[in-house]
Structures are given as structure tokens and as C-alpha cells.
Backbone atoms as SQL, in Angstrom:
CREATE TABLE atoms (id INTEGER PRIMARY KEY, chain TEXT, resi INTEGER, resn TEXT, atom TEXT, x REAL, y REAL, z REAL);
INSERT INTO atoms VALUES
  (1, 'A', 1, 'UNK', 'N', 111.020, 25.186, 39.757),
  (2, 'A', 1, 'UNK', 'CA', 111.620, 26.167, 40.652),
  (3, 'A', 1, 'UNK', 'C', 113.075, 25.757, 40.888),
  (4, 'A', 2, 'UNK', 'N', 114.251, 26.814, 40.971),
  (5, 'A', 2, 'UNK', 'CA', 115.361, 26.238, 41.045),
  (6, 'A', 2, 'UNK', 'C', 115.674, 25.785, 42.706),
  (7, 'A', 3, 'UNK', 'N', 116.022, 25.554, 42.807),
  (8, 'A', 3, 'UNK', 'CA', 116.272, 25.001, 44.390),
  (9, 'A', 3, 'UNK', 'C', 117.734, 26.275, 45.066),
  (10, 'A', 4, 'UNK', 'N', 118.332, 25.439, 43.991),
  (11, 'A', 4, 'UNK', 'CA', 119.935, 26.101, 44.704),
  (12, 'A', 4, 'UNK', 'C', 119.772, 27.534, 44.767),
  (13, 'A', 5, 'UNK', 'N', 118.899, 28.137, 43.717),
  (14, 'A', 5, 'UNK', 'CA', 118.851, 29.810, 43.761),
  (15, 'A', 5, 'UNK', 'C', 118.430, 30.504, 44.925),
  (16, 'A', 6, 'UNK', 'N', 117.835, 29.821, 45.789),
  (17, 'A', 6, 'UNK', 'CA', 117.477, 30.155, 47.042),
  (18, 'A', 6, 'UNK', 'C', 117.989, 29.273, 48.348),
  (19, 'A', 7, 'UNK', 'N', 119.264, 28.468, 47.955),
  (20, 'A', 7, 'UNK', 'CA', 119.273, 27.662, 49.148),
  (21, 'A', 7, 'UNK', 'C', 118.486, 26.760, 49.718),
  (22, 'A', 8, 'UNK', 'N', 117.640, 25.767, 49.413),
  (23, 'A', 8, 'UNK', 'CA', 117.168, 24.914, 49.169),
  (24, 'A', 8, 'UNK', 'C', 117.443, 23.631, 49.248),
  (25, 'A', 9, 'UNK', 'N', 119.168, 23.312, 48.623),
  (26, 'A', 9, 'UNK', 'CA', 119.575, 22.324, 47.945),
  (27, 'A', 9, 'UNK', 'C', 119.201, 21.065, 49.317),
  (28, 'A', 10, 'UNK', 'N', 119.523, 21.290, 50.672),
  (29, 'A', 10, 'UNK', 'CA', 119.361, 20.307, 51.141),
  (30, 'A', 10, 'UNK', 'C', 117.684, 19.674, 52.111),
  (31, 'A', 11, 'UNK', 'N', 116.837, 20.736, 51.247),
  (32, 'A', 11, 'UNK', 'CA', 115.270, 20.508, 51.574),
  (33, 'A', 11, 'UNK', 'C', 114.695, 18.765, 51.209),
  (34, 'A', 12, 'UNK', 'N', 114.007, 17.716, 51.631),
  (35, 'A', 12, 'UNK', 'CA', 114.320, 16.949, 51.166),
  (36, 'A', 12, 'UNK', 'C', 113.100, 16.671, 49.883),
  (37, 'A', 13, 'UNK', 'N', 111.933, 17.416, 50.133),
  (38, 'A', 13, 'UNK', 'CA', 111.314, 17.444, 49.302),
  (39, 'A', 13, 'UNK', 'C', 110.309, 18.642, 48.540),
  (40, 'A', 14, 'UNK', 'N', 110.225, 19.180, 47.370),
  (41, 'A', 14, 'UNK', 'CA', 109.815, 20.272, 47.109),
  (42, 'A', 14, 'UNK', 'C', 108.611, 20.197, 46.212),
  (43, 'A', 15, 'UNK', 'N', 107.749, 20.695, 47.030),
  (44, 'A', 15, 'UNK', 'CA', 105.805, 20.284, 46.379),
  (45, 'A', 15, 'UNK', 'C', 105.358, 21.804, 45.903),
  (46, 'A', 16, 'UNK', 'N', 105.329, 21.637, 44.844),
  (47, 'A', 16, 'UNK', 'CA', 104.292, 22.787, 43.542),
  (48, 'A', 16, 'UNK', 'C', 103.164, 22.888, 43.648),
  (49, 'A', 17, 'UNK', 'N', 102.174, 23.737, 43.991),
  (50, 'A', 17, 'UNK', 'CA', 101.129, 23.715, 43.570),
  (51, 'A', 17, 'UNK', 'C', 100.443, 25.275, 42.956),
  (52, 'A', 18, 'UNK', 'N', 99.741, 24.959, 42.695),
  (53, 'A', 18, 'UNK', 'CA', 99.105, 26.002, 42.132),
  (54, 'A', 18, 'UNK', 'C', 99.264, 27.429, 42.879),
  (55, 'A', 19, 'UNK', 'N', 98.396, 27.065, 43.905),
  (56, 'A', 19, 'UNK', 'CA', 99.062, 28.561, 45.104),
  (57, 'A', 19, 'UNK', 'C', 99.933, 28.320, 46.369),
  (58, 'A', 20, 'UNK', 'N', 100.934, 27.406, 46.297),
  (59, 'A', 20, 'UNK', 'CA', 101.441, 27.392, 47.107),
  (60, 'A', 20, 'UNK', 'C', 102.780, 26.077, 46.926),
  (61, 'A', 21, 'UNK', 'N', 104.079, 26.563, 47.665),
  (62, 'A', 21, 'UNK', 'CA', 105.342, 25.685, 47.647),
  (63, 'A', 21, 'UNK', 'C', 105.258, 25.233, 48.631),
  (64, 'A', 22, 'UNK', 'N', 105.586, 23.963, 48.825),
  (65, 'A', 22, 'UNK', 'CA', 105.756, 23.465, 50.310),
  (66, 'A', 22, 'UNK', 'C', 107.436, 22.865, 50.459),
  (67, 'A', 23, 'UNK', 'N', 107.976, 23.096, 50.979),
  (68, 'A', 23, 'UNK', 'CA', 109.524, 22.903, 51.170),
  (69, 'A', 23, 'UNK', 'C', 109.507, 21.455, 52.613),
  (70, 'A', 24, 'UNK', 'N', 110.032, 20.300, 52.861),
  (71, 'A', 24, 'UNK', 'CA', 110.048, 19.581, 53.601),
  (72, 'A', 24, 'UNK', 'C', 111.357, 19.647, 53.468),
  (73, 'A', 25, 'UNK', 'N', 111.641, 19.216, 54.971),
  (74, 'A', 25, 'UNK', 'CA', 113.103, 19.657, 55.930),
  (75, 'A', 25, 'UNK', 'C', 113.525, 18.502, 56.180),
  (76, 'A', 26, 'UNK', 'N', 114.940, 18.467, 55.749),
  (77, 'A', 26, 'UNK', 'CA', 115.467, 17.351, 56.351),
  (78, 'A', 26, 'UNK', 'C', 115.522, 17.130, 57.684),
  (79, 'A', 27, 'UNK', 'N', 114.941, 16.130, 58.147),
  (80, 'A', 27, 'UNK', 'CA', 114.512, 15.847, 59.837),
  (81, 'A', 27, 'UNK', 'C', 115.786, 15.479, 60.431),
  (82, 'A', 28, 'UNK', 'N', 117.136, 14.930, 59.255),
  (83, 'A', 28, 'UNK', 'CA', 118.587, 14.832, 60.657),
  (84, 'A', 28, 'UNK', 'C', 119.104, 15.925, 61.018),
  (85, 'A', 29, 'UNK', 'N', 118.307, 17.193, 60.267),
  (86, 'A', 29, 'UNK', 'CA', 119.185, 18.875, 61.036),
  (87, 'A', 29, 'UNK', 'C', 118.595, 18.856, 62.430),
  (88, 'A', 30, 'UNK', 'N', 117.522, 18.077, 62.923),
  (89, 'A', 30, 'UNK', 'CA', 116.870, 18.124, 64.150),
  (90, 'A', 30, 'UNK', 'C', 118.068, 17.852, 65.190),
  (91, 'A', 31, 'UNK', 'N', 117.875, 18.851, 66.687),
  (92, 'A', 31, 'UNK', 'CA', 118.735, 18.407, 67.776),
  (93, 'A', 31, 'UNK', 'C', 118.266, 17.455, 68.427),
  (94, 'A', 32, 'UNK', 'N', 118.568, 16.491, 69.275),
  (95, 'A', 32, 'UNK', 'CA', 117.520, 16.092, 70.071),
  (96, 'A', 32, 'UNK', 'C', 117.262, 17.040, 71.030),
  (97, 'A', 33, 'UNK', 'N', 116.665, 16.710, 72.130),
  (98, 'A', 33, 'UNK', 'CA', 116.280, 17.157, 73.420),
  (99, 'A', 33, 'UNK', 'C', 117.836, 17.470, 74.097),
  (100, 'A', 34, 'UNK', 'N', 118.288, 16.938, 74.505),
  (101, 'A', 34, 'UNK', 'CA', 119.843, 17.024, 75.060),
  (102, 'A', 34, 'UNK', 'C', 120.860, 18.050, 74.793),
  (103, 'A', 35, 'UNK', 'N', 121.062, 17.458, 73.426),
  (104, 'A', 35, 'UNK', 'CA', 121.988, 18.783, 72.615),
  (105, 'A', 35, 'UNK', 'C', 121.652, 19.952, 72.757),
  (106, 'A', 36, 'UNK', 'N', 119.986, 19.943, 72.566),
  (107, 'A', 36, 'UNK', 'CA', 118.966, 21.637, 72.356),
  (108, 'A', 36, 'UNK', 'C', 119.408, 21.969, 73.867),
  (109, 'A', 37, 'UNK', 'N', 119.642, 21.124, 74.494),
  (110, 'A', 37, 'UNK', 'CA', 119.417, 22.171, 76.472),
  (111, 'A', 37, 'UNK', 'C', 121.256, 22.691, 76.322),
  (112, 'A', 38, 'UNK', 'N', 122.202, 21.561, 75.330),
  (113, 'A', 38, 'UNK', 'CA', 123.629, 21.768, 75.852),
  (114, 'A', 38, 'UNK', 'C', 123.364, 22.713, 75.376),
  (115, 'A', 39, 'UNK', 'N', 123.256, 23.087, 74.132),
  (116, 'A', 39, 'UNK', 'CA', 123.402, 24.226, 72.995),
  (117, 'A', 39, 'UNK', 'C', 122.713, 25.396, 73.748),
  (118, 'A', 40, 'UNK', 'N', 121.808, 25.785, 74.439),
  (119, 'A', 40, 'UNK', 'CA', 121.362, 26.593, 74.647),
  (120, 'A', 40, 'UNK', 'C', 121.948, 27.358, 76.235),
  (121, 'A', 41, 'UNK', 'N', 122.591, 26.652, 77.249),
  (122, 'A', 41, 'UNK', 'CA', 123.146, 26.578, 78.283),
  (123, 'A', 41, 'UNK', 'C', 125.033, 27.094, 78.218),
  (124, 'A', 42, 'UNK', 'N', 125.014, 26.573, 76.702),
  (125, 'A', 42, 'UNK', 'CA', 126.089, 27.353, 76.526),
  (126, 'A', 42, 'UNK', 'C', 126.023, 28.910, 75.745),
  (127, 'A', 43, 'UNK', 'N', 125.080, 29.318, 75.844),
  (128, 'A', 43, 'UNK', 'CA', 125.329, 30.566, 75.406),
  (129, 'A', 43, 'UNK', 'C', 125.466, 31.357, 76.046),
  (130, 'A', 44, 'UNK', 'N', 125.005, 31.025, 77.885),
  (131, 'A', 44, 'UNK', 'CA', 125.350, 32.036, 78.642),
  (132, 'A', 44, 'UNK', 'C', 124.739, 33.527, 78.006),
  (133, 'A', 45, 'UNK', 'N', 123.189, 33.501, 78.173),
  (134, 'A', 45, 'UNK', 'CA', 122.189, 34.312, 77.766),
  (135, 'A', 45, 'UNK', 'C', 122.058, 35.162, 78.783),
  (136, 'A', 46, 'UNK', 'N', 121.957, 36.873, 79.033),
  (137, 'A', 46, 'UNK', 'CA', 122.151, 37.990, 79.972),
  (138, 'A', 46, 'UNK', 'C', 120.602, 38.103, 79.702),
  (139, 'A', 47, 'UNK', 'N', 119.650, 37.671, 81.250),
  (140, 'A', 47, 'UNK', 'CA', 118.381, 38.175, 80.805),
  (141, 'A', 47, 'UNK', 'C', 117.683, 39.081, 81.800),
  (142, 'A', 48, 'UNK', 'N', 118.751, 39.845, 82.759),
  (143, 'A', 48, 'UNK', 'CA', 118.934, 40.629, 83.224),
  (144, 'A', 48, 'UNK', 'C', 117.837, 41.825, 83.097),
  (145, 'A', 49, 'UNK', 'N', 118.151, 42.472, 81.792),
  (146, 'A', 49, 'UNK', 'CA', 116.995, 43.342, 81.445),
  (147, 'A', 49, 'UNK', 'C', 115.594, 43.392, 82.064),
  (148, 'A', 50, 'UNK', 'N', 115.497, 41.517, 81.796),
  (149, 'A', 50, 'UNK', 'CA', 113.937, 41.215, 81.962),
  (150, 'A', 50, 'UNK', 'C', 113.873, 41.419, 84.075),
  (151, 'A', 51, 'UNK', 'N', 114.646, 41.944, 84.187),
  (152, 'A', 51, 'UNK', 'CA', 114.296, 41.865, 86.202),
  (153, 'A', 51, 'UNK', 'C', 113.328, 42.881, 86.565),
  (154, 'A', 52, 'UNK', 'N', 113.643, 44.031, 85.598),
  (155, 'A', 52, 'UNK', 'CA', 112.645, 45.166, 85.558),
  (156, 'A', 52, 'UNK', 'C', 111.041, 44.223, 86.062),
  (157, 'A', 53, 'UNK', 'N', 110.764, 43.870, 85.396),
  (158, 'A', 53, 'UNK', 'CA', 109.292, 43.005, 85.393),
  (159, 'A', 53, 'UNK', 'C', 108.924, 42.487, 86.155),
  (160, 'A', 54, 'UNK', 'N', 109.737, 41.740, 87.348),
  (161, 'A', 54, 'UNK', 'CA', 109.689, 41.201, 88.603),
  (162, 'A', 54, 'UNK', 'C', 108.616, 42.019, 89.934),
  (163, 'A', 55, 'UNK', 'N', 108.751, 43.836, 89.511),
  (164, 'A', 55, 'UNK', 'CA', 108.142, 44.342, 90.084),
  (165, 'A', 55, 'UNK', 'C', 106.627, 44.939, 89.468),
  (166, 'A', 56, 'UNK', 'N', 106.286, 44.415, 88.412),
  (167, 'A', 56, 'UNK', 'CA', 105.041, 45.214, 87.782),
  (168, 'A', 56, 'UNK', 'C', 103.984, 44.725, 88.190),
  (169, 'A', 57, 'UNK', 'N', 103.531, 43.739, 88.956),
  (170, 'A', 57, 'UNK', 'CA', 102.647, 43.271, 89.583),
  (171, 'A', 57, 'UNK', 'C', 101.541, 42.531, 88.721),
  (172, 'A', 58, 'UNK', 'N', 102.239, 41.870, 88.120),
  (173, 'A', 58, 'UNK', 'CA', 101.852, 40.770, 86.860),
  (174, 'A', 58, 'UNK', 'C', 102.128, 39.427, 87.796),
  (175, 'A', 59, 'UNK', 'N', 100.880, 38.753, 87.840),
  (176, 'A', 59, 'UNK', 'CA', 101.703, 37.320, 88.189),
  (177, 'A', 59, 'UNK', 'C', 101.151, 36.072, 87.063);
């Protein structure tokens, strides 16, 4: 299977089998815990919409 033809190139390992590819991920693209809260805190996410719901009497 070509790798690069699909973007691939930096998967770290690529398993064939009969019915099935298994693609393993390079584990340093991982954030830690920290980064994942900075990264996400900076997006300044509008979730506004969701206030509607506050009143449906779901708890």
C-alpha cells in the first residue's frame, strides 16, 4: 500500500492483513493534558445556542 498516496507518511506503523489495515499513530502528535485545556480555552467557543436547553426539563 503506498503510504504517501493517502497521507500516511508520518503513521508509525502500517499492518496488512487480509481484511483489514491497521495504521498506528505517532504517539508525540499527542497533547498532554495542559496544552489540550490551553488549546481548547483559547478558542473562545460561543455555546450560547445550547441555553435553549436549560429550559426543557431534562435534568
Amino acid at each position: 500500500m503506498d503510504q504517501g498516496r493517502y497521507g500516511w507518511e508520518d503513521s508509525r506503523a502500517l499492518e496488512e492483513a487480509d481484511d483489514r489495515v491497521v495504521l498506528r499513530g505517532n504517539e508525540d502528535a499527542k497533547l498532554s493534558w495542559e496544552k489540550t485545556y490551553r488549546a481548547k480555552a483559547s478558542e473562545q467557543e460561543d455555546w450560547s445556542d445550547f441555553d435553549v436547553t436549560a429550559a426543557d426539563g431534562l435534568d
